[in-house]
MARTORKOL-755494 format. One line per 8 residues: for each residue x, y, z of C-alpha. Coordinates in pm, 1 decimal. Last residue first. Example, Ala and Ser with C-alpha at 12.3 -4.5 7.8 and 13.67 -1.06 7.14 Angstrom:
2
1367.0 -106.0 714.0  1230.0 -450.0 780.0
***
This chain:
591
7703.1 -243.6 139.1  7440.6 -71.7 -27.5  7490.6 -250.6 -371.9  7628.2 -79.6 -666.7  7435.8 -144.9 -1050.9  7602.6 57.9 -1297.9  7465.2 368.8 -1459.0  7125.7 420.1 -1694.9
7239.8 753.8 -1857.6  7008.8 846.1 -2071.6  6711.6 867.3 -1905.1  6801.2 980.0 -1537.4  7092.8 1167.9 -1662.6  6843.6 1340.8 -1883.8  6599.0 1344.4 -1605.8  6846.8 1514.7 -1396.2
7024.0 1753.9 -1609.5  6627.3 1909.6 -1672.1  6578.5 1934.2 -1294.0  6888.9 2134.1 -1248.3  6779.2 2305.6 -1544.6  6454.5 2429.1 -1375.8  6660.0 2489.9 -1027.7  6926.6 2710.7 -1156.1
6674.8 2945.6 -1351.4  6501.8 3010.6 -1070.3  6401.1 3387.1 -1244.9  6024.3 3240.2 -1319.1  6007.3 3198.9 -902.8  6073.7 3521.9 -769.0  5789.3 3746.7 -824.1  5604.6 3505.9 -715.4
5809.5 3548.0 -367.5  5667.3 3866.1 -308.5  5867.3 4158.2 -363.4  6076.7 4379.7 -44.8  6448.2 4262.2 -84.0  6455.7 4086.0 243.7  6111.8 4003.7 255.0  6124.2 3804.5 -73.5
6447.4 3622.2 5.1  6338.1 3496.6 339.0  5979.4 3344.3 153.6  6194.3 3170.9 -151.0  6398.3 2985.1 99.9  6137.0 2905.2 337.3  5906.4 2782.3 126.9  5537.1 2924.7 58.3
5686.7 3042.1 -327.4  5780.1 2700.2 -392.1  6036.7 2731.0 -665.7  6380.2 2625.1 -475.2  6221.8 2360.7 -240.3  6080.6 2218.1 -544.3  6420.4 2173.2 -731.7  6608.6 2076.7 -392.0
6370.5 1798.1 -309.6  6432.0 1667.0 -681.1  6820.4 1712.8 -625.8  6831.9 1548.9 -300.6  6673.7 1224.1 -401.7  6790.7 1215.6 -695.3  7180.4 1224.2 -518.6  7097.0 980.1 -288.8
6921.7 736.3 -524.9  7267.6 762.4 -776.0  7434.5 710.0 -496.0  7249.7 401.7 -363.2  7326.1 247.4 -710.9  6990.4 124.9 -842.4  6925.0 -257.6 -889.0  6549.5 -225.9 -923.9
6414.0 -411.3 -627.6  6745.8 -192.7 -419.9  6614.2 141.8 -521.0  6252.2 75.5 -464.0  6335.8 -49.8 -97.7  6510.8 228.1 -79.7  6335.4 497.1 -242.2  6009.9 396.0 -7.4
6289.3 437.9 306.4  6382.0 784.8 202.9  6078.4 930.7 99.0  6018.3 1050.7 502.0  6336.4 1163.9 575.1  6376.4 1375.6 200.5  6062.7 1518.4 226.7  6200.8 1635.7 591.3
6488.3 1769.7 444.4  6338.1 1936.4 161.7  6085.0 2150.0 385.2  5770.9 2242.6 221.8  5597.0 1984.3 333.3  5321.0 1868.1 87.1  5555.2 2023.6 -202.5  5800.6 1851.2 -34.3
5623.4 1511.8 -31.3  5519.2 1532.8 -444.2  5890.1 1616.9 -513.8  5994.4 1322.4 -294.9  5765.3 1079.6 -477.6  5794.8 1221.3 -822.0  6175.6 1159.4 -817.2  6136.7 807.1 -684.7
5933.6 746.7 -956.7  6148.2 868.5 -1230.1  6375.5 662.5 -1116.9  6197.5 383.2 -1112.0  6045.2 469.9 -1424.7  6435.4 426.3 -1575.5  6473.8 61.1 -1377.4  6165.4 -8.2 -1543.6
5807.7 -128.3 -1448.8  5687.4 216.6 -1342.1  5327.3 238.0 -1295.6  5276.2 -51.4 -1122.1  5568.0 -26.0 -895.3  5444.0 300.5 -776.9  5183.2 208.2 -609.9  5288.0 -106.5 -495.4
5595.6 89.0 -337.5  5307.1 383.6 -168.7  5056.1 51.2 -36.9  5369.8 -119.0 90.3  5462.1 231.3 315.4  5102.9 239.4 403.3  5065.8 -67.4 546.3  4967.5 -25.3 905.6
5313.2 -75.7 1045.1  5509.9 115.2 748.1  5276.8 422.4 844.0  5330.4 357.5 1177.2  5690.7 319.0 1187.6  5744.4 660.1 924.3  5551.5 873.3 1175.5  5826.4 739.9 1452.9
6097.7 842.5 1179.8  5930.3 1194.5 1108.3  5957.5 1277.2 1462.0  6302.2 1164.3 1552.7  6361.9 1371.0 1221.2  6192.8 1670.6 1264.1  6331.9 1668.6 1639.5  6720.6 1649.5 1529.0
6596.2 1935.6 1245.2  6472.8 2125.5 1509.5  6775.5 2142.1 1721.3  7023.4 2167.0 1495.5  7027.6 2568.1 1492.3  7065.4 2531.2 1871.6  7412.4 2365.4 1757.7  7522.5 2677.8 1532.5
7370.0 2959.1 1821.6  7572.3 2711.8 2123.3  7960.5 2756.3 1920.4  7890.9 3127.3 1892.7  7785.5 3147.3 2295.4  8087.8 2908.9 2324.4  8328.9 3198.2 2211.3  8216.6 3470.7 2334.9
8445.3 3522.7 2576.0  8728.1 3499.5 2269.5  8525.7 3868.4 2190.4  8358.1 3878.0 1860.5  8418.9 3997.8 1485.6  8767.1 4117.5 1605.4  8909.8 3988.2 1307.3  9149.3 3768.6 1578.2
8840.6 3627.0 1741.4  8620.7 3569.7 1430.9  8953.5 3422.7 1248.8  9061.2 3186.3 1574.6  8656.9 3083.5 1609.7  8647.8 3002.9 1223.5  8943.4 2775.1 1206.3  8851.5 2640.8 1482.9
8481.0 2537.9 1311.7  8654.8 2446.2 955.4  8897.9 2209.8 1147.9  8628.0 2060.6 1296.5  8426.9 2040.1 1021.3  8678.6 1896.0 823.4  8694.4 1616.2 1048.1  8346.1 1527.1 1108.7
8312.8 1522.5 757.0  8615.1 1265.0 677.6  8815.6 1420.7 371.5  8685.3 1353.6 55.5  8917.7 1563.1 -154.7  8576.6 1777.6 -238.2  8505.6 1835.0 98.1  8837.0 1927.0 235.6
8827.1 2199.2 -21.4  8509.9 2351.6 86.8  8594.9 2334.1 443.4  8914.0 2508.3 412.7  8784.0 2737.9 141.7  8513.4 2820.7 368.7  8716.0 2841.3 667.8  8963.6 3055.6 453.3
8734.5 3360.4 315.6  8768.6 3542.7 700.1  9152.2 3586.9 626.2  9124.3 3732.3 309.0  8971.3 4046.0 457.8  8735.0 4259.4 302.6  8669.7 4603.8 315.0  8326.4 4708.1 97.2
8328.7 4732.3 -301.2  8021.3 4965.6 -437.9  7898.1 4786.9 -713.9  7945.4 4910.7 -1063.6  7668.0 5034.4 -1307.4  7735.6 4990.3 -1694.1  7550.1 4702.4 -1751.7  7614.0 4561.9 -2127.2
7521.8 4200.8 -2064.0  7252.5 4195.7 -1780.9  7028.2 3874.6 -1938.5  7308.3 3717.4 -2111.4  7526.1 3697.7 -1794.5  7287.2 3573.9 -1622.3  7171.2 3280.7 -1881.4  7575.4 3180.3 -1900.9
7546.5 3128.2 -1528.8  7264.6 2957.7 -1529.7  7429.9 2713.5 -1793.1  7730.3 2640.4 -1638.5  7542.0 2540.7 -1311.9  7279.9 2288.9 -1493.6  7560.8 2110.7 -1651.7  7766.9 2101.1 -1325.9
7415.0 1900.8 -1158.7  7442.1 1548.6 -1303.4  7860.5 1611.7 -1214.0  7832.0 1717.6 -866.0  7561.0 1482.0 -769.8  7805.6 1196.5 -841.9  8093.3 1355.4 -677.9  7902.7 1454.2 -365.9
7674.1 1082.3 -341.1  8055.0 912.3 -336.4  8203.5 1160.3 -61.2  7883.8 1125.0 150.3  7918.4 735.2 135.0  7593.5 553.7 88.2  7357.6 386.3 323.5  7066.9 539.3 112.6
6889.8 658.4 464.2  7201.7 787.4 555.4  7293.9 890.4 191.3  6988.6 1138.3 160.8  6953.5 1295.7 474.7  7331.5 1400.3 525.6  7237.1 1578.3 180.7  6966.8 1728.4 310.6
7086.3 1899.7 611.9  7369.2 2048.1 484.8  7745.2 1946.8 541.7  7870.8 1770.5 303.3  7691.7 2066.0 23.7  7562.3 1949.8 -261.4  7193.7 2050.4 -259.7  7189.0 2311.1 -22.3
7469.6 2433.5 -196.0  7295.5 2497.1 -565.6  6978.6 2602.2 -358.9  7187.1 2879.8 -241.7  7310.0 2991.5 -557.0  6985.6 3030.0 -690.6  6845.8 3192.0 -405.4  7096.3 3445.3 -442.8
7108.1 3457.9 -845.6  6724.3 3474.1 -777.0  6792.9 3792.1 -555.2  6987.7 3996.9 -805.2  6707.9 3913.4 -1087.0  6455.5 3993.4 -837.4  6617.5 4348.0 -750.8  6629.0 4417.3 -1149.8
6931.5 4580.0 -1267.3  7043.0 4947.5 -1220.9  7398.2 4823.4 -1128.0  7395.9 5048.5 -793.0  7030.7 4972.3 -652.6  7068.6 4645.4 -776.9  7337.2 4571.0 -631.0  7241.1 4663.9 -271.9
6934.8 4492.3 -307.7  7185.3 4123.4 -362.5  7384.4 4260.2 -94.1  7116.5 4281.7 141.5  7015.1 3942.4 28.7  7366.5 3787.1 99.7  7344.9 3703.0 421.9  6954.5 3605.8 492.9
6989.4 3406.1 159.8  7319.3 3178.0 297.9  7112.9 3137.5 616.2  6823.7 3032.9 410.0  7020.4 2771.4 215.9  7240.7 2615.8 485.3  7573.0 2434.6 429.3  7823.1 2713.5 502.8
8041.3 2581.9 297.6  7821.0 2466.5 16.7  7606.4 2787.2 78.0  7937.6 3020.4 56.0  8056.7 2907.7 -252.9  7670.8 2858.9 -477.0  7644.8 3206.1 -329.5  7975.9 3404.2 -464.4
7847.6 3202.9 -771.0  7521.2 3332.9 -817.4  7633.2 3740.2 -731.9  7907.4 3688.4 -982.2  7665.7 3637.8 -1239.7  7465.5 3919.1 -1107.2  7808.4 4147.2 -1151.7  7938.8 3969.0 -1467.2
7819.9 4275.4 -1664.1  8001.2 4516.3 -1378.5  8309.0 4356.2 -1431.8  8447.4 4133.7 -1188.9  8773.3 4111.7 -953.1  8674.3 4320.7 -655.1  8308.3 4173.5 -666.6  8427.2 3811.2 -551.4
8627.7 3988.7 -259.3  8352.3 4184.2 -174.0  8111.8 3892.4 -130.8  8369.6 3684.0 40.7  8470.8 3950.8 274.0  8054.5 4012.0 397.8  8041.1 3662.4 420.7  8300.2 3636.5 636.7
8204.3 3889.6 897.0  8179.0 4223.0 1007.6  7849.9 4337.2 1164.2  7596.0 4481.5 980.0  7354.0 4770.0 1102.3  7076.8 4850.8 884.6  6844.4 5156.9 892.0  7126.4 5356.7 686.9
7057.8 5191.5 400.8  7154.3 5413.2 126.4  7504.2 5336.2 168.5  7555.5 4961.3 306.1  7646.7 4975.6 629.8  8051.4 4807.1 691.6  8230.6 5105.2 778.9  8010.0 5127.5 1086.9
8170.1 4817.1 1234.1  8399.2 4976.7 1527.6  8319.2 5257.1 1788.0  7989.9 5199.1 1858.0  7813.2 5402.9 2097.7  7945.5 5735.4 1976.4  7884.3 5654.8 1613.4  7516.5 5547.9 1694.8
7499.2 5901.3 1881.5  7624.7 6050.5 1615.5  7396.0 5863.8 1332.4  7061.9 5962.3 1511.7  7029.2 6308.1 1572.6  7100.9 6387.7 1161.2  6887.8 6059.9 1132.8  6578.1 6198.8 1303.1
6440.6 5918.3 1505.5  6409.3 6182.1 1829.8  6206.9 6446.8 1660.5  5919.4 6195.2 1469.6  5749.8 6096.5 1849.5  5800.4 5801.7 2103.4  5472.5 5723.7 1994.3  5439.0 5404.5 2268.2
5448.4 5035.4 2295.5  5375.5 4789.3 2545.1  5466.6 4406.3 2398.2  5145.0 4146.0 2490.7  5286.5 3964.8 2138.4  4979.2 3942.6 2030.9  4746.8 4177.3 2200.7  5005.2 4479.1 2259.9
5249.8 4425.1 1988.7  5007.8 4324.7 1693.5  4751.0 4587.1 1795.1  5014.7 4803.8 1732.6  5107.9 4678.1 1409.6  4795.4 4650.5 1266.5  4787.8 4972.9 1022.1  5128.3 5135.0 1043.1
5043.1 5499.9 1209.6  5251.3 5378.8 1502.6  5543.3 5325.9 1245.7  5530.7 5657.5 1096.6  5532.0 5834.6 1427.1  5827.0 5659.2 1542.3  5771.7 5357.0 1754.6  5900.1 5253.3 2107.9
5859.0 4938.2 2183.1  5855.1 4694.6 2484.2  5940.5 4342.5 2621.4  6056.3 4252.6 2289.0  5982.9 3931.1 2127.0  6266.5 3868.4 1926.5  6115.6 3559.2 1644.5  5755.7 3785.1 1673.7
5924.4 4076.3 1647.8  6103.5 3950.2 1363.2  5820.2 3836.4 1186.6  5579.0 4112.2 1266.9  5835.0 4349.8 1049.7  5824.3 4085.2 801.1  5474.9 4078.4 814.6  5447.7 4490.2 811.0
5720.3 4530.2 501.4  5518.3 4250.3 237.9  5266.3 4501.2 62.7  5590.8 4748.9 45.0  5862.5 4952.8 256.7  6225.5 4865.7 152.5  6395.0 4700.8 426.9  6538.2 4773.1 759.4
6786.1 4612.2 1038.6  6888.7 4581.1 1394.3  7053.7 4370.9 1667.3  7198.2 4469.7 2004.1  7313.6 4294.5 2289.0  7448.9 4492.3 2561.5  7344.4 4187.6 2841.3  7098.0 4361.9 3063.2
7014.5 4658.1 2838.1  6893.4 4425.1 2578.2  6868.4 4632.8 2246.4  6638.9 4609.6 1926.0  6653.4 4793.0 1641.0  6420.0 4767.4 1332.8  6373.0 4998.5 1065.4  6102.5 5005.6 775.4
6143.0 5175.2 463.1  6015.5 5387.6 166.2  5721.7 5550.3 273.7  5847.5 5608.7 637.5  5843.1 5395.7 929.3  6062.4 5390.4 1249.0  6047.8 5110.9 1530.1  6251.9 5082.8 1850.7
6328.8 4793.1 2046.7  6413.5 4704.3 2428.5  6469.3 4351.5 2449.3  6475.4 4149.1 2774.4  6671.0 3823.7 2630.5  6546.5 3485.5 2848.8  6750.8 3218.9 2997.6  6627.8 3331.7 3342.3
6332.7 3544.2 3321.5  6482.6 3931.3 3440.9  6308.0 4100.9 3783.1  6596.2 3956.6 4035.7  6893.6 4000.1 3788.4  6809.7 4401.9 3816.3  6864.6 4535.9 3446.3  6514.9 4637.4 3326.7
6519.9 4867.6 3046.7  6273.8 4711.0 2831.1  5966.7 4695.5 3085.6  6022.9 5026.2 3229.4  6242.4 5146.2 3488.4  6280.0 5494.8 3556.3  6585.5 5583.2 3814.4  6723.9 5817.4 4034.2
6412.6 6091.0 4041.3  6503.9 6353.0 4288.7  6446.3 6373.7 4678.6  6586.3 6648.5 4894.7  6406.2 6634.0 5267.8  6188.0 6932.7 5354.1  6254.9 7134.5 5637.2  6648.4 7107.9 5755.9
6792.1 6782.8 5642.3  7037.9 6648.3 5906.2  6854.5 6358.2 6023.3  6657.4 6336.0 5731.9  6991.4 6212.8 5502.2  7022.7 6385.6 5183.2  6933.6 6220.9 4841.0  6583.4 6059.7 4934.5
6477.3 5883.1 4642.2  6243.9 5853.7 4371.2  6216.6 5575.1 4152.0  5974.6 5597.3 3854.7  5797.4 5303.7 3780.3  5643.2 5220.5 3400.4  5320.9 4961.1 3378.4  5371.3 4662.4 3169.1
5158.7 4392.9 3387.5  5542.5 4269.9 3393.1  5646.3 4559.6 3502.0  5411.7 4609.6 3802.4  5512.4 4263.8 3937.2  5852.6 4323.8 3899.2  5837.6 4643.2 4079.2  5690.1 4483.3 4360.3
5947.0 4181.0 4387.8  6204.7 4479.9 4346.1  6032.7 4685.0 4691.9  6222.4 4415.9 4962.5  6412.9 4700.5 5100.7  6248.6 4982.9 5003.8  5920.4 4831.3 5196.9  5643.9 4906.7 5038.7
5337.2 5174.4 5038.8  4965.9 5218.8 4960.7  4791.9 5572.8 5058.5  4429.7 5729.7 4934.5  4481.8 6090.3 5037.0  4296.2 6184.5 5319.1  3961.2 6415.6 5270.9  3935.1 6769.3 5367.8
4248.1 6847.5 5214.3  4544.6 6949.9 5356.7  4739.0 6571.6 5239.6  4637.5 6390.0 5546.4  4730.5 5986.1 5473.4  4522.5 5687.1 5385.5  4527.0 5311.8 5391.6  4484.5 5067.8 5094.4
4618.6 4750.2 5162.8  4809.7 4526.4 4921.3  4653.6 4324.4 4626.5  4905.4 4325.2 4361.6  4667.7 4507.6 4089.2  4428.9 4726.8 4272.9  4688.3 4850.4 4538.5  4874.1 4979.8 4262.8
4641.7 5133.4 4096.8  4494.1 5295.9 4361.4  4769.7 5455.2 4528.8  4902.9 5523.6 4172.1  4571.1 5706.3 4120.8  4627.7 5919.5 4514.6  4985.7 5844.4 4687.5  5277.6 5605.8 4675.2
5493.9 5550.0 4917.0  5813.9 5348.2 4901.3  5909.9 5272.8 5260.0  6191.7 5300.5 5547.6  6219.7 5623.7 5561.9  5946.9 5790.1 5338.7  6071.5 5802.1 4956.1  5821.3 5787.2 4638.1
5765.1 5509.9 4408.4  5595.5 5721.0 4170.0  5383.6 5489.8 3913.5  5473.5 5640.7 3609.9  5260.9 5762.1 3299.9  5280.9 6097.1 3472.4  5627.0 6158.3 3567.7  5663.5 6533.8 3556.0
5366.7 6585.2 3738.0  5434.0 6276.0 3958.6  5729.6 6518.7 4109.0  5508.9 6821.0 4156.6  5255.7 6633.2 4298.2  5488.4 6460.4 4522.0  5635.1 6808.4 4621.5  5288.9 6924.2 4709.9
5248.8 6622.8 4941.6  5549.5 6728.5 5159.6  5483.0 7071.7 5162.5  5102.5 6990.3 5304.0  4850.8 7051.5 4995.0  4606.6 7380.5 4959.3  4899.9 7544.4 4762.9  4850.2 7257.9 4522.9
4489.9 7378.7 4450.8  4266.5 7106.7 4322.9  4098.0 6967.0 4025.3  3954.7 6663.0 4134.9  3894.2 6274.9 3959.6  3637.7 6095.1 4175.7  3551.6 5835.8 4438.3  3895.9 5704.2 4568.6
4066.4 5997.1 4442.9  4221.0 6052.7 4127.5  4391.5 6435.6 4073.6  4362.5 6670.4 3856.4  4614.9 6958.8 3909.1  4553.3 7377.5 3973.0  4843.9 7613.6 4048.9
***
């Protein structure tokens, strides 16, 4: 039997039966291991013998020695200490080479000849579990891509904590950046792909240069979904009832959106299906209080639709979007509206009720527009389980809103009341419960630094004038309370579309609409509540926003696509300049 093997000057085809006993048995080991580095059992060390001799002493610096093999020349020899060898093996992983572990499995007092070894272990750089070789306060994913030519899937795994995430969507122009999107938000410490996926033009280059990710053509044979699903179903003995059919690359894990949706759907008629779609998202986003989060829920649902109603995927996903610009914009608890009446100095109840009613208008009449446009569908969603439970923090909080109960307060009680429904649904362990409580708080983390940012940017601009230059600016083409206004509408439409990010337009017009709003004699409501909507309309139809961008890649269009179905935000802006014009309003003071 004939091998190639690296020496220190050449690669040789030898003769195993040339090799001591010992040393053939390392061959034959490495033979079945060869893109390892065998770490390979002599009492007290971890040997390693010939190219991995090399390697290894190449790339963490350690002596290169020699040992007689039954060759004329001695096998280039590196070794380790077993008991110290994890500060090696970290090393090697993290330059993303694999190491097999192979052990002695008898003891060599009482082995007769040759001592048993076997292979105990392979670590690689996604299935480390040793606390020693993981980054503190770091996931260690594991993932695993599979193409076809209709969808992507995504799974990821961290062996070290049992965390495991996953999803697909419809292959198209936009399928590889939102692939490179989520690896790029997971970073995985390795991948294995399907062969459809390592065909995918610029996605391995993308793992190994820019995300410095090793990956490998794990092959077609073990992504099969007939080998697939019953091992899934093994693993996981709850939560499968909830994947969409047809999607079987997606995993979804119960929650309340997921019952709000279905309960919404259990009482409508297919032609109010789209319609329904809108308002099951103008509910959740004004509870929730986030518009991309309330688009990365209910997109799937939104495809899912369509696929079963036979209507168009963007019309499903603009009734999304739609819906979620609706809350965004009203919602106690959102970003932008806690914007707007702190730097109005208005009360959040007061700018809700206002806003409420210039917007209502706009509401009725998208809704009336989607049921028009998919009157006489015939196709019926599929209905999922749902539980009435997980609908009451939203209603709680939604509720408690309207009555004008103190925010803090409501959300509070909306936040327990969440934690005891998760926990009792079995959505996630009572262990769990701070690591829940921590994802919502990290999610206020950039917004906190947006604005600490945006108000020192603010200073200096007011410092060196600019501020003044913006109000003289605009005072001498307004003259009116109305063009004042109007004004302040153009200026925080004109800053998102700089931005792209309603919040922050909102943060940095704030202080110009002031000042304008109090020269003028506007209520700081009314100010509050343009302010919002106008940032809301642009945020809504920008196709480079966040909003419009999430809901693309989750139903597989471009975002242009998108924008002529926003039929929420176009009449939204239409209320508003009517109310603006036409409705002048009494004077209110800030204080």
């Amino acid at each position: 039997m004939n091998t190639n093997i690296n020496t220190e000057n050449e690669n040789t085809t030898i003769d195993i039966k040339k090799l001591s006993p010992m040393m053939a048995e390392y061959v034959k080991t490495k033979q079945q291991y060869k893109d390892c580095i065998l770490f390979y059992r002599l009492g007290d060390f971890y040997e390693m013998f010939f190219e991995d001799a090399l390697t290894v002493t190449k790339e963490l610096e350690i002596t290169l020695t020699g040992k007689d093999c039954g060759l004329e020349e001695r096998a280039p020899m590196c070794g380790v200490p077993y008991h110290s060898c994890d500060s090696y093996i970290a090393r090697l992983i993290a330059k993303g080479y694999k190491v097999a572990i192979c052990e002695q499995t008898e003891d060599p007092a009482t082995a007769k000849g040759l001592v048993d070894r076997d292979i105990i272990r392979v670590i690689t750089p996604g299935t480390v579990i040793a606390s020693s070789m993981l980054e503190e306060g770091r996931n260690n994913f594991l993932c695993a891509i599979y193409a076809d030519s209709t969808a992507l899937g995504l799974c990821l795994c961290d062996i070290s904590t049992g965390e495991v995430f996953a999803t697909s969507f419809p292959n198209g122009e936009e399928a590889l950046p939102h692939l490179e999107n989520e690896l790029g938000r997971f970073h995985p410490a390795e991948a294995v792909l399907s062969d459809g996926a390592f065909q995918l033009d610029g996605l391995v280059p993308f793992l190994r240069e820019r995300l410095d990710c090793p990956c490998e053509n794990g092959g077609e044979a073990r992504f099969r979904l007939d080998a697939a699903r019953p091992l899934v179903e093994k693993q996981f003995k709850a939560g499968l009832d909830t994947l969409p059919r047809g999607d079987e690359g997606a995993v979804q894990a119960a929650g309340g959106a997921d019952s709000t949706v279905y309960l919404f759907l259990d009482y409508l008629p297919s032609q109010f299906a789209v319609a329904g779609l809108f308002l099951i998202s103008c509910f959740v986003s004004i509870s929730m209080g986030t518009s991309v989060g309330t688009i990365s829920a209910l997109a799937p649902f939104a495809v899912s639709m369509s696929e079963a109603t036979g209507f168009e995927v963007v019309l499903c996903i603009a009734a999304v979007a739609s819906g979620a610009m609706f809350g965004d914009n009203l919602s106690m608890i959102s970003d932008t509206t806690i914007a707007a009446v702190r730097t109005q100095g208005c009360e959040m109840k007061d700018k809700f009720r206002m806003n409420f009613f210039i917007v209502l208008p706009a509401a009725i009449l998208t809704l009336v527009i989607f049921i028009a446009l998919t009157w006489g569908g015939s196709g019926q969603p599929e209905i999922g389980t749902y539980s009435v439970w997980k609908v009451l923090p939203y209603l709680v909080v939604l509720v408690g809103a309207v009555a004008g109960v103190n925010v803090f307060l409501i959300l509070t009680i909306g936040a327990v009341l969440s934690l005891i429904v998760g926990v009792a649904s079995g959505a996630f362990p009572w262990t769990q419960i701070f690591s829940v409580m921590g994802t919502g708080i990290t999610a206020m983390y950039d917004i906190t630094v947006i604005s600490i940012v945006v108000a020192c940017i603010g200073a200096l601009v007011r410092e060196y004038g600019g501020i003044q230059w913006l109000i003289d600016f605009i005072h001498r083409r307004v003259g009116s309370k109305k063009g004042a206004q109007l004004g302040i509408a153009g200026l925080v439409a004109a800053v998102d579309v700089a931005t792209a990010n309603n919040t922050v337009a909102i943060v940095m017009s704030g202080s110009i609409a002031k000042e304008i709003s109090e020269e003028y004699g506007i209520d700081p409501r009314r100010t509050a509540s343009l302010l919002d909507i106008f940032a809301s309309v642009i945020q809504g139809i920008l196709p480079y926003g966040a909003q419009l961008l999430y809901a693309a890649a989750g139903a597989g269009i471009t975002a242009l696509e998108i924008v002529p179905y926003m039929f929420y935000c176009y009449l939204m802006a239409a209320c508003a300049i009517i109310f603006i014009l036409f409705f002048s309003g009494r004077t209110k003071s800030a204080g």
